[in-house]
N, C-alpha and C positions, 0 to 999 in steps of 0.2 A: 756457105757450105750447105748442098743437101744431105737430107738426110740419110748418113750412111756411109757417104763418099766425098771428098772434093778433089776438083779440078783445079792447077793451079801451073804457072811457067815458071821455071827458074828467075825468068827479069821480074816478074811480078812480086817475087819477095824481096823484101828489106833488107841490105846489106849490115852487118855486122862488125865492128874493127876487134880485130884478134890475133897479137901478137904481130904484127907490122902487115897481115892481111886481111882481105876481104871477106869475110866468114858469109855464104848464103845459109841461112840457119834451119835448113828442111824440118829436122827432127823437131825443134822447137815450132816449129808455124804448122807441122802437121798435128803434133803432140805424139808422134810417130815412136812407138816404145819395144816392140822386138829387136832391133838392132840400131848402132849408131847410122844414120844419115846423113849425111850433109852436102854441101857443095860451096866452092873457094873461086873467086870470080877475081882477074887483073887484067893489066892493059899490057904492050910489049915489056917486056924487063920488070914487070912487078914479079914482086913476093907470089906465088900462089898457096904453097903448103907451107907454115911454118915450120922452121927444123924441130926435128921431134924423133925420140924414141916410144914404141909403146910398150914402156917397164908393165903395165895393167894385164898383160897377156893376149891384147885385143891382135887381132888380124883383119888387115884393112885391105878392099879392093877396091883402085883408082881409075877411071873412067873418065878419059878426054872426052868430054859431050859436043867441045865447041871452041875452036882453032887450034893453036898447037902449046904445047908444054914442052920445060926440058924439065927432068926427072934427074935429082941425083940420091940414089941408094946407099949407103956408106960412099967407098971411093968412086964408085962407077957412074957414068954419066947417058944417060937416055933421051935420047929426040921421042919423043909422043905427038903424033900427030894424032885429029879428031878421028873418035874411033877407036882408042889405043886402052888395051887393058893392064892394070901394073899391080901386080899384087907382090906384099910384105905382109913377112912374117914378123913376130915381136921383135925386141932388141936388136932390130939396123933401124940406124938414121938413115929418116927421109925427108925433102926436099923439092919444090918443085916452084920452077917459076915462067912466067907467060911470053910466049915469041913472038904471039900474035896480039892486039887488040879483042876485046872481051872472051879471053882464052877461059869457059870454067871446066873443074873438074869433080867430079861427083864424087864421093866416098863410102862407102859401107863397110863396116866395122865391129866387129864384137869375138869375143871369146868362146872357143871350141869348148860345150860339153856344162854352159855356166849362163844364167840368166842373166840377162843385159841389164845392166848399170852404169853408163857412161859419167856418173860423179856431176853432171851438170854444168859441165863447164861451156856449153853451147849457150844455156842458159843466163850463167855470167855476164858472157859476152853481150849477148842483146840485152843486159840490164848495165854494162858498163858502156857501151853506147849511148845509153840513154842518159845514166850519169853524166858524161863526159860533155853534151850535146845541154846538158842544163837542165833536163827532165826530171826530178825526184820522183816527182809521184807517180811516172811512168816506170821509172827504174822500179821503186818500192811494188807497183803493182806486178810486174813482170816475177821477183823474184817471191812477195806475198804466195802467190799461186803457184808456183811451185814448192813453197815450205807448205801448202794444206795439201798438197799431194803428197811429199814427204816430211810429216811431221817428224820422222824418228831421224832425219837426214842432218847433221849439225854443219856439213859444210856449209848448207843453204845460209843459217844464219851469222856465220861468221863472215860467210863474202858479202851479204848485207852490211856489216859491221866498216867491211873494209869500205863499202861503197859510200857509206856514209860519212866516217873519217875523212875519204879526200873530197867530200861534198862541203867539208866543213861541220858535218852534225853530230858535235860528240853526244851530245844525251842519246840522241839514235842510236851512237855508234855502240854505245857502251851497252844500253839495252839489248841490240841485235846478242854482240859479243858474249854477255853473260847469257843469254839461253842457248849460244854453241855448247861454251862451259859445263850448263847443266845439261847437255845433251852428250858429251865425250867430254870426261877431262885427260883422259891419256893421251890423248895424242895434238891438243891444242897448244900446250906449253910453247914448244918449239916455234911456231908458228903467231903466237903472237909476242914473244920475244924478238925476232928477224923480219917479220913483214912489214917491210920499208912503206906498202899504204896504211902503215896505223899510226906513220911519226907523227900524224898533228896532235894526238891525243897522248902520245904518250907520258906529260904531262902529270893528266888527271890522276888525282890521288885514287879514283874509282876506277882507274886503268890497269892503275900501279897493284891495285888490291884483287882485280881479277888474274892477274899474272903469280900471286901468290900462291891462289889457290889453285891452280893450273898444276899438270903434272905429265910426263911423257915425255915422246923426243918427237912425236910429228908424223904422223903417215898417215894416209888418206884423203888429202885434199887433192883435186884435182881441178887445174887448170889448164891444161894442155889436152890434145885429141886434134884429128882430123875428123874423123866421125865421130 
């Protein structure tokens, strides 16, 4: 990177698995922070955009950079070929998947009138790859740097928690876990009662003792986003 600016290709960045797609993770590789970014990369008949509402209030605009998409909006069904602009508003399901070989589609995203917060879940992503793929210390460094950005952010340490759970590392997990805790307990309760990535732990009598002190019913985590 020089200084000031970089230069880089959609191919050039590391692809991402997210939600049965291929996540290109702009926002995360540039550290790009005024609006959601991103871009979603398949081959004929893949997944391109996972289904999704955006309940967050975000308004996203879609961008065939490169071959063709079909686009579905709640009912309605759209041919996008390269070139094609598709913009959604909040709450309709969207949709989209690839007709051609390395079909991607670019995204920009965020909410009218309200500073950009996309909850990190791009981020996730490229540290659940890394997980998944065998890398801890990659994972852990991925999501590190993003909780010294946001220290006051508790989702960061709780999806650590979770990444580590199905890493196998409950002392990890449990640590991560308890400074979400000490970061938000209203709204963790919920969330580590039902998140099916924390059953290897669930267990631990230091599991069972964070969930005591837990309280709320859940809002705020976010894992889902096209930008």
């Amino acid at each position: 990177m020089s200084e000031g600016y970089e230069i880089l290709t959609l191919d050039e960045v590391e692809t991402a698995e997210h939600r049965g797609s291929n996540l290109i993770p702009v926002r995360y590789t540039l550290n790009f922070r005024p609006a959601g970014v991103n871009a979603w990369i398949a081959d004929t008949g893949g997944q391109l955009i996972p289904p999704h509402e955006e309940d967050s209030g975000n308004e996203e605009l879609y961008v065939v950079v490169r071959g063709r998409a079909s686009f579905v909006v709640d009912d309605e069904t759209k041919d996008a070929p390269a070139g094609t602009l598709i913009f959604v508003e909040p709450g309709h399901n969207r949709t989209a998947t690839a007709e051609e070989d390395g079909t991607i589609v670019f995204v920009v995203g965020a909410t009218v009138g309200e500073a950009f917060d996309g909850g990190g879940w791009d981020t996730f992503a490229v540290a659940y790859t890394l997980q998944r793929a065998g890398d801890m210390d990659g994972c852990r460094a991925v999501m590190d740097k993003a909780m010294a950005a946001q220290p006051d952010s508790w989702a960061l340490p709780y999806n650590l928690g979770c990444l580590e759970a199905l890493a196998g590392n409950t002392d990890e997990a449990i640590t991560a876990l308890g400074r979400a805790l000490e970061l938000n307990d209203e709204d963790i309760h919920h969330y580590l009662r039902e998140d099916t990535e924390l059953d290897n732990i669930r267990d631990d009598p230091r599991f069972q003792e964070l969930c005591k002190g837990a309280t709320g019913t859940g809002s705020g985590l976010s894992r889902d986003g096209a930008a």
